[in-house]
C-alpha positions in Angstrom: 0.0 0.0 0.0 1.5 3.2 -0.6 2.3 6.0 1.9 2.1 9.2 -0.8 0.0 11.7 0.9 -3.0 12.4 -1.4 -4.0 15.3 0.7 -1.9 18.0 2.2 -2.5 19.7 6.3 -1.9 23.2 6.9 -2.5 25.3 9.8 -3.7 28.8 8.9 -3.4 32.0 10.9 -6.3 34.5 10.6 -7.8 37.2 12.4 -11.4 37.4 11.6 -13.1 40.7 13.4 -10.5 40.8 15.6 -10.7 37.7 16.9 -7.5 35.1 16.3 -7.9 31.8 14.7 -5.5 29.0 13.8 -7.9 27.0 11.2 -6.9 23.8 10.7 -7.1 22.4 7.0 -6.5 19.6 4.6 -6.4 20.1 1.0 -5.5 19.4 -2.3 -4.5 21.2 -5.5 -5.9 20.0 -8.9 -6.5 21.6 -12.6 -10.3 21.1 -12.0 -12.8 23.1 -9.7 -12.2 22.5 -6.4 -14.7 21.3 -4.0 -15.3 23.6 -0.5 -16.6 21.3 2.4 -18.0 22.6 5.2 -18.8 20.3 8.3 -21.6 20.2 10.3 -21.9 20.9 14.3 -20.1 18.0 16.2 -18.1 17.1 12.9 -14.8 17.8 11.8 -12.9 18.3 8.3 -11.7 14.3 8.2 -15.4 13.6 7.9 -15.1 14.7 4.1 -10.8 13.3 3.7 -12.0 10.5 1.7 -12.7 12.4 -1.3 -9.5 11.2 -2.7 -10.7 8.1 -2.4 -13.2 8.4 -5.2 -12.8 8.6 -8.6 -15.0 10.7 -9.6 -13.2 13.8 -7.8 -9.9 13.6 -9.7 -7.8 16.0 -11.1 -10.6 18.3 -8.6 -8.9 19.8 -5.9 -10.6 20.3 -2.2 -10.5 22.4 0.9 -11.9 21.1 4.5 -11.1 23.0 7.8 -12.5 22.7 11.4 -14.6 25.7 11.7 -14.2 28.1 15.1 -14.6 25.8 18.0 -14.2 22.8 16.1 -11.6 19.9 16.1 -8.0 21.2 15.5 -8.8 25.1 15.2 -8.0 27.6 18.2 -10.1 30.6 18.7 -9.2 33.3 20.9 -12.8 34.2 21.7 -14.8 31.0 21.8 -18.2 33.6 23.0 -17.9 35.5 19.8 -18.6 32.4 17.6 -21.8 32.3 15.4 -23.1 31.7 12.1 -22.1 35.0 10.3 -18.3 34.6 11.6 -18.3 31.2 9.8 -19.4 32.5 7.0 -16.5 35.5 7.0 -13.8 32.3 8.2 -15.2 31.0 4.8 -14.3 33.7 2.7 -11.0 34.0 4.4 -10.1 30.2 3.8 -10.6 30.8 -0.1 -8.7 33.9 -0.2 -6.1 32.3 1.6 -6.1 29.2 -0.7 -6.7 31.4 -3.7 -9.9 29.9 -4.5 -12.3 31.8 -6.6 -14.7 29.4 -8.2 -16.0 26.5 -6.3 -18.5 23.5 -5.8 -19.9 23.6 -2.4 -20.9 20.7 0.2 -22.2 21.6 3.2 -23.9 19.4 6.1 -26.2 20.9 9.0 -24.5 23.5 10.5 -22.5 23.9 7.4 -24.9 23.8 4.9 -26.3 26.8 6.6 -22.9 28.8 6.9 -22.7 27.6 3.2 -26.3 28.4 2.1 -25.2 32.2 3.2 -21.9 32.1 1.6 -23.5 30.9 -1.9 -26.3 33.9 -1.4 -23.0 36.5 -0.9 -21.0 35.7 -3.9 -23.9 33.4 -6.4 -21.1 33.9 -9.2 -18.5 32.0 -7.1 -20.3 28.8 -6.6 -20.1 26.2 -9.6 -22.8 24.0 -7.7 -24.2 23.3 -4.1 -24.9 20.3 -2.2 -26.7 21.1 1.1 -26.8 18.1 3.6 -29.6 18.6 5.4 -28.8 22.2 6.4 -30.7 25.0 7.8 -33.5 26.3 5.4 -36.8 26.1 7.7 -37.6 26.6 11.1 -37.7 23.0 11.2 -34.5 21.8 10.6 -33.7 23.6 14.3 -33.9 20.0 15.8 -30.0 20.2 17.5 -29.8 23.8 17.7 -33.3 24.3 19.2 -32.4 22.4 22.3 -30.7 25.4 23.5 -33.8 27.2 24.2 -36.1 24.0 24.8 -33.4 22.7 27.7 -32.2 25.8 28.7 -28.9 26.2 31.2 -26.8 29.4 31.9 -23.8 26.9 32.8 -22.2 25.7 29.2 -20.4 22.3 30.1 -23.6 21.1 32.1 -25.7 22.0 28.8 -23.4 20.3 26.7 -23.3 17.3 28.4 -27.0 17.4 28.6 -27.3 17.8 25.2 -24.5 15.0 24.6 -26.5 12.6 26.3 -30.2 13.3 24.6 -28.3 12.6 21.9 -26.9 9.4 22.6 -30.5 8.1 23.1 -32.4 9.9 20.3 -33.7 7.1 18.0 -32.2 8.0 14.7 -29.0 5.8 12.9 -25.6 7.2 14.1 -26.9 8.5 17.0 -24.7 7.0 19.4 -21.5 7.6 17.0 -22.0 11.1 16.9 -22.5 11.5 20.3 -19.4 9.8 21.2 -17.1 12.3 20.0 -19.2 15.7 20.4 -16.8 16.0 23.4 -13.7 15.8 21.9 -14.7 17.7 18.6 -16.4 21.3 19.8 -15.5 23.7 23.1 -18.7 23.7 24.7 -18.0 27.6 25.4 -18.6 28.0 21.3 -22.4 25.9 21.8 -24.4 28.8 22.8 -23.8 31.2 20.0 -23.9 28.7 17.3 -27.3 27.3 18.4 -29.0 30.4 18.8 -27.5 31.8 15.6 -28.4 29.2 14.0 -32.1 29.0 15.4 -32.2 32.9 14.6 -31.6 32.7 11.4 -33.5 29.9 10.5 -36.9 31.4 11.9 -36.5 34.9 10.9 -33.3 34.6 7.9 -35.5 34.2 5.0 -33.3 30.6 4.4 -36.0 29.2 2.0 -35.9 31.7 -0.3 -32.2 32.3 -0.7 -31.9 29.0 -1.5 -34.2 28.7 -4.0 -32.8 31.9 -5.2 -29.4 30.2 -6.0 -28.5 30.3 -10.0 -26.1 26.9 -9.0 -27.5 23.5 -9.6 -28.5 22.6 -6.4 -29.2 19.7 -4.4 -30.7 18.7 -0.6 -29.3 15.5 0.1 -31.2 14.0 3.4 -31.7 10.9 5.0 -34.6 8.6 4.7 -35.5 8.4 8.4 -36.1 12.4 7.8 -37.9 11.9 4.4 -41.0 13.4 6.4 -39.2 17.0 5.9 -42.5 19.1 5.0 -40.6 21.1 2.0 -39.4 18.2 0.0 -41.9 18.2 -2.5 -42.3 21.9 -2.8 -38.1 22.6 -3.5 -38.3 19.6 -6.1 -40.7 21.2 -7.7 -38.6 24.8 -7.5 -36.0 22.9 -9.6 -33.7 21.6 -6.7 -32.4 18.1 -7.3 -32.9 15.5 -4.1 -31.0 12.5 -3.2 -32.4 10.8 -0.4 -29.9 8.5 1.6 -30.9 5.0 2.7 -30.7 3.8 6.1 -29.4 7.2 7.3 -30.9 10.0 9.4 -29.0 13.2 9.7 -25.4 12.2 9.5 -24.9 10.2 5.8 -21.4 10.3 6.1 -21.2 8.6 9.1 -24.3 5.9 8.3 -24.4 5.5 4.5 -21.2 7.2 3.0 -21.0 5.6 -0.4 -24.4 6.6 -1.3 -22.9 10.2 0.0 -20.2 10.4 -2.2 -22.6 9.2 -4.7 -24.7 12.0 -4.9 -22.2 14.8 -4.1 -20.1 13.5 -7.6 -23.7 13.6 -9.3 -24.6 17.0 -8.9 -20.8 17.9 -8.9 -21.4 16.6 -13.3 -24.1 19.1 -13.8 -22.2 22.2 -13.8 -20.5 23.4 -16.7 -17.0 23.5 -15.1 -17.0 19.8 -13.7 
């Protein structure tokens, strides 16, 4: 088996409104459009590593990085952490990387931060895979907790919130809970969540997305096929790719069907 890296690690130094960050990233350079992922709450960039793995993305290069409060990236200011500071570590990752036109993949948290990224710059993004990210009031099923169990003391909410999860009856479950510790600073919890939750009651997410030029797709799994604007984005021209025996976390329950659909929609754009 050979020990050539097919991805590269770099640790990048950024101050983002005046708060420092050390973002950690892997990557890859390649003659075609690269491909952007950004990971969900409770995930990390490795949960999108095995792109090189799959034919279908060569010659494409890729970024992944561990937002604010995630995995391998310091933050100086772990309070100041929400939704519109992802987005601006987003657009300081591409500049830093040089990258001007992209596919996007975003999961949950990430789709959100990606979903407002795409609606910024429209003529950057080639095409747009949103994993079950924020575009209803619905979707607020993690990040709503932290009104619904609410606690002024962060580590006792977060291991709260660690544990509901452990037990919630969905596939993965169990897996995901199981590293939440180890993957996000529990002081970065609060301003996530109720960013997130703000933005997707009162943010107007439905429409931007369905505002996108991109092709589009909502990739979802099929214990949450029940999501009450399915139908209604088909219909809008927004391609879906339902994942078997998955709930919210394909890449964790069902990651060849995943990859699957992420190279699918990644043929549709012009520049594949």
């Amino acid at each position: 088996m050979s020990t050539q890296q097919a991805f590269s690690r770099a640790l990048v130094p950024l101050k983002v409104d005046g708060i420092s960050l050390n973002v950690a990233a892997l990557y890859r350079s390649g003659e075609k459009a690269p491909v952007v992922f950004l990971h969900g709450f409770g995930s990390t960039k490795e949960d999108y590593a095995d792109v090189v793995r799959y034919a279908a993305f060569n010659g494409h290069g890729f970024l992944a990085y561990d937002a604010p409060g995630c995995g391998e990236t310091d933050c100086s200011d772990l309070t100041r952490i929400d939704i519109p500071l992802l987005v601006k570590t987003a657009l300081a990752m591409l500049e830093h990387f040089g990258i001007q036109r992209f596919h996007l993949v975003g999961h949950s948290m990430g789709g959100l931060t990606a979903l407002l990224l795409a609606h910024q710059h429209p003529d950057r993004v080639l095409s747009f895979v949103n994993i079950e990210g924020n575009i209803d009031p619905y979707d607020c099923f993690l990040s709503r907790q932290i009104h619904d169990y609410a606690e002024d003391d962060a580590e006792r909410f977060f291991d709260d919130f660690i544990e509901r999860t452990r037990h919630a009856p969905a596939y993965a479950s169990a897996l995901y809970a199981a590293s939440l510790r180890h993957k996000v600073r529990a002081g970065a919890v609060r301003g996530i969540f109720e960013s997130m939750v703000r933005l997707s009651d009162h943010g107007g997410l439905m429409s931007r997305f369905l505002a996108l030029p991109c092709p589009r797709m909502f990739m979802y799994g099929e214990q949450n096929s029940s999501l009450p604007y399915l139908a209604s984005i088909q219909s809008q021209g927004v391609h879906l790719a339902q994942i078997s025996h998955c709930g919210h976390f394909p890449m964790y329950s069902n990651p060849c069907a995943m990859w699957e659909g992420i190279a699918y929609l990644q043929r549709l754009s012009s520049e594949a």
